[in-house]
C-alpha positions, 0 to 999 in steps of 0.5 A: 304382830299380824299383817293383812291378807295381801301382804300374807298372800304376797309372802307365800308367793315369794316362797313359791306357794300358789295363790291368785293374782291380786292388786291392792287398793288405797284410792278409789280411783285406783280400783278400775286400773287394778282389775283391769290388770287382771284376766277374769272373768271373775274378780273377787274384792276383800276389805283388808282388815286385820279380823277373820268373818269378813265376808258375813260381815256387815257395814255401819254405813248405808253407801256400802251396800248390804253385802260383806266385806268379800264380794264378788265381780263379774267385770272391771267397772263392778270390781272397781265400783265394789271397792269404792264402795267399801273404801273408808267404811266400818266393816262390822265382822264377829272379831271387830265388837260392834265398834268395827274397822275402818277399811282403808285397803282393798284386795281385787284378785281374780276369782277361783273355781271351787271344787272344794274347800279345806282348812288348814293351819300351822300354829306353835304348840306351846306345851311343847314348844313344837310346829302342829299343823291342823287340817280339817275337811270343813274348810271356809267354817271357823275351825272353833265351830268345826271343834266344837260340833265335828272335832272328829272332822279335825286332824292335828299333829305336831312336828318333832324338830329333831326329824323337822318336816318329812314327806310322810306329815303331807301325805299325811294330811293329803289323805286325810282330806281325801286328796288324790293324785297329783294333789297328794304331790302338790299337798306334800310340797306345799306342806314341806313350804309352808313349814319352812317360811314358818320356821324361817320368818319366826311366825305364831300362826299361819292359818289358810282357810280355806284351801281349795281345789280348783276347777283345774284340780290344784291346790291353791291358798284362796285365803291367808291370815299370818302372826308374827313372834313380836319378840323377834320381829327385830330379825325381820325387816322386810316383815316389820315393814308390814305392820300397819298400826292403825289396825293394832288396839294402842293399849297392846302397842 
């Protein structure tokens, strides 16, 4: 079971991880009272779809626009207009098929300060039963790209469930991105949460793409995708609650 970006951003955010400040968006008429609630001076606006190439994505209609679905925003009337623009259109990525998604939801959140971009991901090995992370420096690329032109650029690992996580795994991936004083800390903790909320809420993947320094020099997720064992979903109702059947195919219901 996957969730939308919002409702992932909203769950690392009770577990303490850092992202943006964010308000979703099912009424066009809700846009310009949601950015007006955040700072900027940059907003970002996303279609929330349950599909990865978002942004390089295109829509079937012309009232779109010609840009994908993440766009950015330089006031609260432009974010507000960017969303109404998206709202009940079919947004057209590489994961959809041609047939697209119809984007019922958008996410504004305020825009970050790049310094750079990292991939990173917790998936269950499944010939080992056991939590691997991957890290890659080429963060904001698919990371299938990254494997089959760089595979060197890619770190990956798994984590004895014996031992669970240690210190030593973030640091571990901290220096393998070339991370460097307070984030070699940041990335440790971080790292040691993440585990925990996979392990605790019975995922299949997390995968933040990207992961970014800022222009304070913290880490922050800009991004965040979540899968969920179906088989134990009925552990969980705060996250059954999530599910949003319109995004799911009705043969795999």
């Amino acid at each position: 079971m996957n969730i939308h970006e919002y409702q992932a951003k909203a769950l690392l955010r009770s577990y303490g991880a850092p992202v943006s400040d964010g308000r979703v968006v099912l009424r066009a008429e809700e846009a310009k009272t949601a950015a007006g609630e955040m700072d900027g001076p940059l907003w970002v606006v996303k279609a929330q779809i349950h599909a990865g190439g978002r942004g390089k994505g295109s829509f079937k209609e012309a009232g779109a626009g010609e840009a994908g679905g993440v766009r950015l925003a330089k006031s609260v009337e432009e974010a507000a207009e960017e969303a109404k623009r998206m709202l009940g259109r079919t947004l057209v990525t590489k994961q959809t098929g041609p047939a697209g998604k119809q984007v019922n939801r958008i996410y504004i959140e305020d825009g970050s300060g790049i310094e750079k971009e990292f991939y990173l991901a917790l998936l269950v090995d499944r010939q080992t039963s056991r939590v691997s992370f991957v890290a890659s420096t080429e963060g904001g690329m698919d990371i299938e790209e990254v494997a089959e032109s760089t595979p060197e650029k890619i770190l990956s690992f798994s984590v004895d469930p014996a031992t669970g996580y240690q210190p030593f795994h973030g640091r571990r991936i901290a220096f393998n991105l070339g991370l460097e004083g307070k984030q070699v800390k940041q990335c440790v903790s971080l790292m040691g949460t993440l585990y925990k909320m996979f392990l605790e809420k019975d995922m299949e993947m997390l995968e933040i793409n990207p992961l970014i320094i800022t222009d304070a020099g913290d880490l922050k997720c800009l991004d965040a995708k979540m899968g969920f064992d179906g088989n134990a979903i009925y552990r969980h109702a705060d996250i059954a609650e999530l599910r949003d059947t319109t995004e799911e195919d009705p043969k795999e219901l």
